[in-house]
C-alpha positions in Angstrom: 98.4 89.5 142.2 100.9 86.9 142.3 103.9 86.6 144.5 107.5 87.7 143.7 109.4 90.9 144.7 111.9 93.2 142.4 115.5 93.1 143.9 117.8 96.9 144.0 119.4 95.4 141.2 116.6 95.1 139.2 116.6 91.5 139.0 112.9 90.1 138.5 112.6 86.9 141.4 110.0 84.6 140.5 107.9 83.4 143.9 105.0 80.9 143.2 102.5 80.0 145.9 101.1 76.7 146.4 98.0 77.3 144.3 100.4 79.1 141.0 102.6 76.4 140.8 99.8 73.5 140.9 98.2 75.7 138.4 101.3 75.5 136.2 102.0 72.1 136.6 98.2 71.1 135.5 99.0 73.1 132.4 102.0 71.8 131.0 101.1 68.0 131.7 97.6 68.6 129.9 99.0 69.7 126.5 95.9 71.8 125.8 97.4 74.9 125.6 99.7 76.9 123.0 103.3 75.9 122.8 104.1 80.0 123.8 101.9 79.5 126.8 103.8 76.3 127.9 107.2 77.1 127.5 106.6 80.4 129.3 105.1 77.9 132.3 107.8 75.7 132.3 109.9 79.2 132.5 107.6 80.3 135.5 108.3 76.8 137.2 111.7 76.6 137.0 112.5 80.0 137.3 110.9 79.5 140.9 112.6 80.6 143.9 110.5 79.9 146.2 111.7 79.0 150.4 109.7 75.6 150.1 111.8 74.2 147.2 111.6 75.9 144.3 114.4 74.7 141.7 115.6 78.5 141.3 117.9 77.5 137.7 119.4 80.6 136.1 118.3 81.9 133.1 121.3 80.9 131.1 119.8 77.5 132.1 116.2 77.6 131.4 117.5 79.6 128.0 119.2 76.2 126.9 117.0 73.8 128.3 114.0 75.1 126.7 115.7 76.6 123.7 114.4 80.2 124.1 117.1 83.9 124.4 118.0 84.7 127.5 115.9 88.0 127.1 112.4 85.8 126.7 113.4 84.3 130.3 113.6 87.9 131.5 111.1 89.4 130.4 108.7 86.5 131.2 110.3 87.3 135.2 109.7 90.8 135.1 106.1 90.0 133.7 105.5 87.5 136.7 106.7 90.0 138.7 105.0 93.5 137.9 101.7 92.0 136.1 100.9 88.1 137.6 101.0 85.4 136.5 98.2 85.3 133.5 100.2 87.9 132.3 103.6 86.3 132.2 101.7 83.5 130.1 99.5 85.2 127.6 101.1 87.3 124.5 101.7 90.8 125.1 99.6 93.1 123.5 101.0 95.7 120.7 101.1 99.3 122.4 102.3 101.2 119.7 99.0 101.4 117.7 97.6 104.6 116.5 93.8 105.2 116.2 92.3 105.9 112.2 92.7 108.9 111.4 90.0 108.7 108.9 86.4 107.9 110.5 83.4 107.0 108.2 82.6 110.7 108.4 85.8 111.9 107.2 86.3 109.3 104.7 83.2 110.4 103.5 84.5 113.9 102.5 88.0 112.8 100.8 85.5 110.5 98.5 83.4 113.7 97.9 86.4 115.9 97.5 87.8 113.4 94.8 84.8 113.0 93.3 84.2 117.1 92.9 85.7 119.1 90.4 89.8 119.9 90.5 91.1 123.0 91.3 91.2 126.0 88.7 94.4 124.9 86.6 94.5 121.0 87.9 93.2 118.3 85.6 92.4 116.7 88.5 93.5 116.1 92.4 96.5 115.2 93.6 97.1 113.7 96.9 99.0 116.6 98.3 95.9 119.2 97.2 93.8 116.6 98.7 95.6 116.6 102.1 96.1 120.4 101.7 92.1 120.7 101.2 90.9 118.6 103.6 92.9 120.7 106.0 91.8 123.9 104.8 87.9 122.7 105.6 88.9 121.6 109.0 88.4 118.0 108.8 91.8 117.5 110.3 94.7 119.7 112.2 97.7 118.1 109.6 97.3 114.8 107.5 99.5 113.4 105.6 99.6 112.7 101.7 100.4 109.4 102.6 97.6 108.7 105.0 95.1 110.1 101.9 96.7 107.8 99.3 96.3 104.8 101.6 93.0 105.1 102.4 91.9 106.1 99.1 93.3 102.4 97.9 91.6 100.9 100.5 88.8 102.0 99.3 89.0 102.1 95.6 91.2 98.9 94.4 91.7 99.7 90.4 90.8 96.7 88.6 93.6 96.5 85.3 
């Protein structure tokens, strides 16, 4: 992992070695990489406080100089810090994603179910019987009519 340590005050202090900072200079003098991944090094580089020189500017600094928020300097310190430094270069990936609810099995049923004949009294299905139905045969715990309706119209685009 790379260097850097986490002061009591929670402040994220960005250490390169040797090897990280030559690293980072090779980068942004190439040009070969994404402007995210070169603005985040030139963060990294300036941001260094290291005992054999590092320039050590403050964020408030780096924030003007390379015209980012004061928060994107942060949080590329803290990522240095906790994660390395590939990870306080490369884009953070989304953590709030769900998994499908609906697998090729399950989807399988809702099209059956649709396609079957409605309930006694219904001219045909509704979402919410749908939903209601598919929870009845134990495909799922709870779904929503919402979740029905959107993959149905993934799967069955109306032409006008």
């Amino acid at each position: 992992m790379c260097g850097g340590s986490l002061m009591a005050r929670k402040k994220y202090i960005v250490t390169l070695d040797e090897a990280e900072r030559e690293q980072l200079h090779q980068m942004t003098s190439r040009g070969r990489t994404s402007a995210r991944k070169l603005k985040r090094a030139h963060i990294l580089l300036q941001a260094d406080q290291s005992p054999d020189g590092g320039p050590a500017w403050s964020d408030e600094r780096i924030s003007q100089t390379f015209h980012v928020d004061v928060s994107t300097v942060e949080k590329v310190r803290k990522a240095f810090v906790e994660h390395g430094c590939e990870a306080a270069l490369e884009r953070k990936k989304p953590s709030g994603t769900k998994p499908r609810k609906f697998d090729g099995d399950k989807e399988a049923h809702l099209v059956t179910l649709v396609c079957s004949q409605a309930p006694e009294g219904r001219n045909r299905w509704s979402l919410r019987l749908l939903a209601d139905k598919l929870v009845e045969l134990q495909h799922f715990e709870n779904i929503s009519y919402e979740t029905v309706r959107s993959t149905l119209k993934k799967r069955f685009k109306t032409v006008a």
